[in-house]
VOGU-3710 file (C-alpha; in Angstrom, 3 decimals, decimal comma):
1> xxxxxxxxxx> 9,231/-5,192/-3,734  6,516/-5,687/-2,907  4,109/-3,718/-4,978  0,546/-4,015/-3,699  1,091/-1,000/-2,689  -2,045/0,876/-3,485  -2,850/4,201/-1,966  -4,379/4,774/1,277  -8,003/5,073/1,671  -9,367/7,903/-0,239
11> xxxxxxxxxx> -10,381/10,296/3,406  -6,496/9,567/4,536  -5,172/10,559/1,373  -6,728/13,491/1,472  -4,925/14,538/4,724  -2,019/13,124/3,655  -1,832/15,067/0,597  -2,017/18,330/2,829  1,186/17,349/4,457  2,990/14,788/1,050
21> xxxxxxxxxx> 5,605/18,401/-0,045  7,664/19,384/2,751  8,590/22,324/2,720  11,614/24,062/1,279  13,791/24,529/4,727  12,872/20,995/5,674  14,178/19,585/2,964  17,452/21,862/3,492  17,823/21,017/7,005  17,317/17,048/6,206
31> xxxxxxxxxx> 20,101/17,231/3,805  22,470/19,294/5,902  21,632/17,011/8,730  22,942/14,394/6,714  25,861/15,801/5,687  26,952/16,551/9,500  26,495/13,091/10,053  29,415/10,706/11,654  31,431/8,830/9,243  29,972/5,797/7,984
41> xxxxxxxxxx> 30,875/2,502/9,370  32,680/0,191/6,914  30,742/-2,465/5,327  31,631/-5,086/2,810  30,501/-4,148/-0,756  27,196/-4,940/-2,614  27,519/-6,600/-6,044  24,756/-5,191/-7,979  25,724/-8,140/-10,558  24,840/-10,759/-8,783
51> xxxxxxxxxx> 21,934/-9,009/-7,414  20,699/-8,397/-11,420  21,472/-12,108/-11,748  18,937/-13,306/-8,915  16,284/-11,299/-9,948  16,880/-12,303/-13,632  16,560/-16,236/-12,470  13,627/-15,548/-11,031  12,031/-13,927/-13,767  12,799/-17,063/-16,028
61> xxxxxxxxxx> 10,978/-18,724/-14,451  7,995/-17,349/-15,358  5,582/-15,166/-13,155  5,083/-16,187/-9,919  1,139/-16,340/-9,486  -0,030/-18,659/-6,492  -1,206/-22,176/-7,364  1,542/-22,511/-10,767  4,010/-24,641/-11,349  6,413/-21,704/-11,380
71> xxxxxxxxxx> 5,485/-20,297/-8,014  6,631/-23,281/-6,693  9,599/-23,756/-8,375  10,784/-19,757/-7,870  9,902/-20,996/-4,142  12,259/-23,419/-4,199  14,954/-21,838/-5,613  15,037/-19,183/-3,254  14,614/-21,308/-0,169  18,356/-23,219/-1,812
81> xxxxxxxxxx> 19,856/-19,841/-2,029  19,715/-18,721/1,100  20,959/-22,641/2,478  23,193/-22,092/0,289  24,534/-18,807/1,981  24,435/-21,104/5,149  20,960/-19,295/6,537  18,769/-20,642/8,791  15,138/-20,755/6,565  11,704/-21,845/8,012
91> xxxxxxxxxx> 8,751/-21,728/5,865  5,512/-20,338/6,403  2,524/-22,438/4,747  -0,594/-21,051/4,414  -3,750/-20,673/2,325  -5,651/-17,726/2,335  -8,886/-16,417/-0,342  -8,182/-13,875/-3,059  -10,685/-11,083/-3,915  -11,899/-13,294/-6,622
101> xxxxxxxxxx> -13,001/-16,157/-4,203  -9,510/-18,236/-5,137  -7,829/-19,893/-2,401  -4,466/-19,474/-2,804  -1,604/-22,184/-1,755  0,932/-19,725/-0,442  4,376/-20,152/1,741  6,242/-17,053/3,601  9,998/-17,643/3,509  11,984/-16,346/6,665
111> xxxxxxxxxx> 15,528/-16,959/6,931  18,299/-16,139/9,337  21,448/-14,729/9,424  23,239/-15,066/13,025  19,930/-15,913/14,688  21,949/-16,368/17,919  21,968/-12,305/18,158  19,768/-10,719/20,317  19,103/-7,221/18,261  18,147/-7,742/15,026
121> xxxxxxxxxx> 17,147/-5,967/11,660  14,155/-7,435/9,770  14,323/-6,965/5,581  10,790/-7,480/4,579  9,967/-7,918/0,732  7,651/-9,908/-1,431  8,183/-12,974/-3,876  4,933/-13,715/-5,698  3,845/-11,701/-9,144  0,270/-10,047/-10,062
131> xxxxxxxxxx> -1,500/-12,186/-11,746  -3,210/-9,090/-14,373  -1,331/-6,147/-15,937  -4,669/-4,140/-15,176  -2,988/-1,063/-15,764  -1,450/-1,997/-19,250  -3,374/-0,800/-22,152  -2,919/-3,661/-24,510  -2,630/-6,447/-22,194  -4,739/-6,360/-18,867
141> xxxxxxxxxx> -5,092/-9,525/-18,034  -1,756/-10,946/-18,482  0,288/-12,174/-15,946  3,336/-9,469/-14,573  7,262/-10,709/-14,780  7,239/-8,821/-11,912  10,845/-8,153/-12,214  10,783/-5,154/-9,977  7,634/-5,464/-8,302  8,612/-8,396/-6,411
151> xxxxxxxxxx> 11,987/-9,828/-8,047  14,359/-6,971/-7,337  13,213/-7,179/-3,244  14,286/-10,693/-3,547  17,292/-10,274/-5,360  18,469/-7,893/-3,208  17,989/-9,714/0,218  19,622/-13,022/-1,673  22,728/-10,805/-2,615  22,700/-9,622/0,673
161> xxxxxxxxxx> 22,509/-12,918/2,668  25,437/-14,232/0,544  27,487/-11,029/1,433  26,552/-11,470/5,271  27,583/-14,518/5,383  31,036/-14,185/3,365  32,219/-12,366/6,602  34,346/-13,625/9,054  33,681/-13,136/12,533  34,983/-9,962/13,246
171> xxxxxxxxxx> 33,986/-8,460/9,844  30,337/-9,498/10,746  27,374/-6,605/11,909  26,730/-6,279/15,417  23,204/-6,968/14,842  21,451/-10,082/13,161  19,313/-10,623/10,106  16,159/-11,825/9,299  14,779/-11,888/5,674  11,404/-11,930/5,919
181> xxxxxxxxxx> 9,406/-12,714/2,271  6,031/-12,423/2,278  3,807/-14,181/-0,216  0,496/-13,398/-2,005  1,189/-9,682/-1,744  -0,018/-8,630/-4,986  -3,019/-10,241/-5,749  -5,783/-7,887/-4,372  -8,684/-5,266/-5,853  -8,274/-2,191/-7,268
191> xxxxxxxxxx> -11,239/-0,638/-8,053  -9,964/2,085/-10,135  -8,336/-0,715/-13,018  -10,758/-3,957/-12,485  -14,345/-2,184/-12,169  -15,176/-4,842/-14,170  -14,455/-7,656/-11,638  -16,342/-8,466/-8,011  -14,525/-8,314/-4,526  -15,937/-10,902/-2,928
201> xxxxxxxxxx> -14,017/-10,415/0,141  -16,272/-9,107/3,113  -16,234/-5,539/3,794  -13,643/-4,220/5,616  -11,463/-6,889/4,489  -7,985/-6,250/2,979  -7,402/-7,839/0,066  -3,738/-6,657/-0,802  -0,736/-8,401/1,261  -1,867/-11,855/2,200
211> xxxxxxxxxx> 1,256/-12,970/3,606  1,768/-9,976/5,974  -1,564/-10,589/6,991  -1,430/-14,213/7,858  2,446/-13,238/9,339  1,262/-10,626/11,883  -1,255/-13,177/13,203  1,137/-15,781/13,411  5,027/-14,691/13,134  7,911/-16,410/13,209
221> xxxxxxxxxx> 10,163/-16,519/14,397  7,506/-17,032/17,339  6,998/-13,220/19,509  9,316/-11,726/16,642  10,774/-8,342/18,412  13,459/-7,011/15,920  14,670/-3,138/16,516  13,123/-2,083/13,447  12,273/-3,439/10,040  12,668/-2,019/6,385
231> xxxxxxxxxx> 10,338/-3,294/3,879  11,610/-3,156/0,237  8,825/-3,018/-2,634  9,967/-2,205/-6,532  13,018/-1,191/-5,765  15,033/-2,423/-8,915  13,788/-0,242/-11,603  15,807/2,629/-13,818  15,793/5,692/-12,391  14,088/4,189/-9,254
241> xxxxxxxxxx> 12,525/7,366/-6,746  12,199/6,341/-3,402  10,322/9,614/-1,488  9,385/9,085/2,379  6,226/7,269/2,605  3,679/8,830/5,545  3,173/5,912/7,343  6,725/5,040/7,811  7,400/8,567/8,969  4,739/7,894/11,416
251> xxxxxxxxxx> 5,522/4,945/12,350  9,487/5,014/12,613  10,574/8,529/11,433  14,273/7,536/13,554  14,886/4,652/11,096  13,605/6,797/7,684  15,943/9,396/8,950  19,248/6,421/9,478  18,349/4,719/5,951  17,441/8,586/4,261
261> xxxxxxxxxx> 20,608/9,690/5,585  23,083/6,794/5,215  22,121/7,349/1,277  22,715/10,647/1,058  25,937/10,117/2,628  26,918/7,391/-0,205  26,310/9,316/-2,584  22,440/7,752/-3,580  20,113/10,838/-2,805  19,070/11,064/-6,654
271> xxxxxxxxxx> 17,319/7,937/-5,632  16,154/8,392/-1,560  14,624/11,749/-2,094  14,257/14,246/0,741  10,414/14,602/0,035  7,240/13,296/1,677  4,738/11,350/0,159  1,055/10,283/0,791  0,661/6,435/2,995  0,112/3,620/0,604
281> xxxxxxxxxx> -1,350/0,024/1,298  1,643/-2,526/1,728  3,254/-5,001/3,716  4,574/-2,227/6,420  0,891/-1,446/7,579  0,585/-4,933/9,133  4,395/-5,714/10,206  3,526/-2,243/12,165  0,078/-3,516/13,299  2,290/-6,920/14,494
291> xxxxxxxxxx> 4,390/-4,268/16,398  7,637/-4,221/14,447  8,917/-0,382/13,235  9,026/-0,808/9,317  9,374/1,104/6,842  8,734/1,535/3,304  11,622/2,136/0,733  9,614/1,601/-2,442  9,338/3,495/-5,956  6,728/5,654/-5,029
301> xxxxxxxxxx> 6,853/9,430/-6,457  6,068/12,385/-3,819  2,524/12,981/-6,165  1,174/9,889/-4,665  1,757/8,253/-7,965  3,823/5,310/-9,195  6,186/4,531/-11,986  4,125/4,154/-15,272  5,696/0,700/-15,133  3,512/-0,133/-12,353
311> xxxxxxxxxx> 1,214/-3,324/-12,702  1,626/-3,329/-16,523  3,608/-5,594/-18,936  6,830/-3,465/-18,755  7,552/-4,866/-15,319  10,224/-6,758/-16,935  13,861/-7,094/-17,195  14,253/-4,678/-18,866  13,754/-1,984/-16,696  16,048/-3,417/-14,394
321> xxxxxxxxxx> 19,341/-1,108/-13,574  21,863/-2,272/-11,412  22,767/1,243/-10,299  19,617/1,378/-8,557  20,177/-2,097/-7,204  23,289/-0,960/-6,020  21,930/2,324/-4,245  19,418/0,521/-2,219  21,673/-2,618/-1,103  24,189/-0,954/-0,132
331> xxxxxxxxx> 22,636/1,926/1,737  20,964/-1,237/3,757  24,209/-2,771/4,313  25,663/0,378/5,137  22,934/0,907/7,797  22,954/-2,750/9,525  27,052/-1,939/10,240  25,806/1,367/11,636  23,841/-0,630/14,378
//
């Protein structure tokens, strides 16, 4: 998940706030919509244990700030899982300066399932950990665990690439799959928590999602034209709220619908809720800017506000559910054997 997620600029969360609450016979229609909906396609089944296990092993390793020893190493890891699951994996080398004038050594990590398809589904998530809890009280400038900000997106697209390719032939999707991880995510300025601290970015400059950045200047694979992608960003935690972010409603409204819907129909809508929120800062503004429909399913509350969780020390496994794991990896299996 990944979690730089940080809201919008101030003027378009203003307007956004006018529209975040849908209102009541919106959210009535939505839900009868989905109910009327065809049946859902059969798809194999998502193990939210193994799932919990991947993010766990990525957790022990330590958090996974650029330029450590344990950035690498999670790196690693995760590029042998998805060989493992017989992918096709490219990496994505790049260095790129941090608000604080750092230049970090960072890798995106794509990898393919069936990349001889022709229409294909992009997962989007991010592997690297904030390097400051600046919203813990106790601990600010310790490193995250990052086990749902970051781990859980991860986990989930490993336990889904083993699943895909566990399928014979005729079991498989009629679409391919590209897991897309993008690196150096969360290490940007927030002005509201680090006051203390100097951007030293230029003006006008993003300083959240690094990898996206560097990705939607250079993708690859190489003129990247999926149907649509869906970006996952702390998506692992207990009691996990995933409300329908504004620019992903702008952006690709069909798809929120498909995903929103497909959820509801499985039974998960205590966790995709029929409800509108304000347009946050992530990953999805520049795989849109690249051209490629994402959207956002992260744990982002309809008040514009996140889970008190949220860049502090609690970020760890122990917030980690694997009913919630298990809502949002099967709904996206569910949805790629819709296509």
């Amino acid at each position: 998940m990944n979690l730089l997620s940080r809201l919008a600029p101030a003027s378009l969360v203003a307007l956004l706030l006018l529209t975040a609450c849908p209102a009541k016979k919106d959210t009535a229609e939505t839900e009868n919509n989905a109910a009327s909906q065809p049946a859902l396609p059969q798809a194999p089944a998502f193990n939210p244990d193994s799932a919990y296990a991947y993010t766990a092993k990525q957790v022990a390793f330590g958090p996974r700030v650029p330029n450590t020893k344990a950035h690498v190493q999670t790196g690693d890891w995760i590029i042998g899982q998805f060989k493992a699951a017989g992918l096709s994996v490219k990496e994505q080398p790049f260095e790129a300066m941090a608000f604080d004038g750092k230049m970090l050594k960072s890798r995106n990590i794509i990898a393919q399932y069936m990349p001889q398809a022709p229409r294909r589904i992009a997962i989007f998530t991010h592997w690297d950990t904030r390097p400051f809890a600046d919203k813990d009280k106790e601990q600010k400038n310790a490193p995250l665990d990052g086990a749902s900000d970051g781990a859980s997106g991860v986990g989930i697209a490993l336990e889904m690439a083993r699943v895909l390719s566990q399928q014979k032939d005729a079991a498989a999707p009629g679409v391919g799959v590209d897991f897309i991880l993008f690196d150096s995510e969360d290490y940007g300025y927030d002005g509201s928590t680090q006051g203390e601290k100097k951007n030293l970015l230029p003006p006008g400059q993003e300083s959240w999602c690094l990898g996206s950045q560097h990705w939607a200047k250079n993708m690859v694979p190489t003129n990247y034209k999926p149907n649509y992608g869906i970006l996952l960003d702390m998506v692992g935690a207990k009691n996990g709220r995933f409300s329908r972010e504004d620019l992903s409603r702008q952006q690709a409204r069909d798809v929120v619908d498909k995903v929103w819907n497909t959820a509801a129909q499985l039974g998960y809508s205590d966790y995709f809720l029929f409800s509108d929120s304000p347009g946050i800062t992530d990953d999805h503004v520049f795989t849109n800017q690249a051209g490629v429909r994402t959207i956002d399913i992260i744990d982002f509350l309809p008040n514009g506000e996140f889970q008190p969780y949220h860049h502090t020390t609690q970020d760890n496994m122990s917030i980690i559910d694997k009913r919630t794991l298990k809502a949002v990896g099967q709904t996206l299996l569910t949805t790629i054997y819709a296509e």
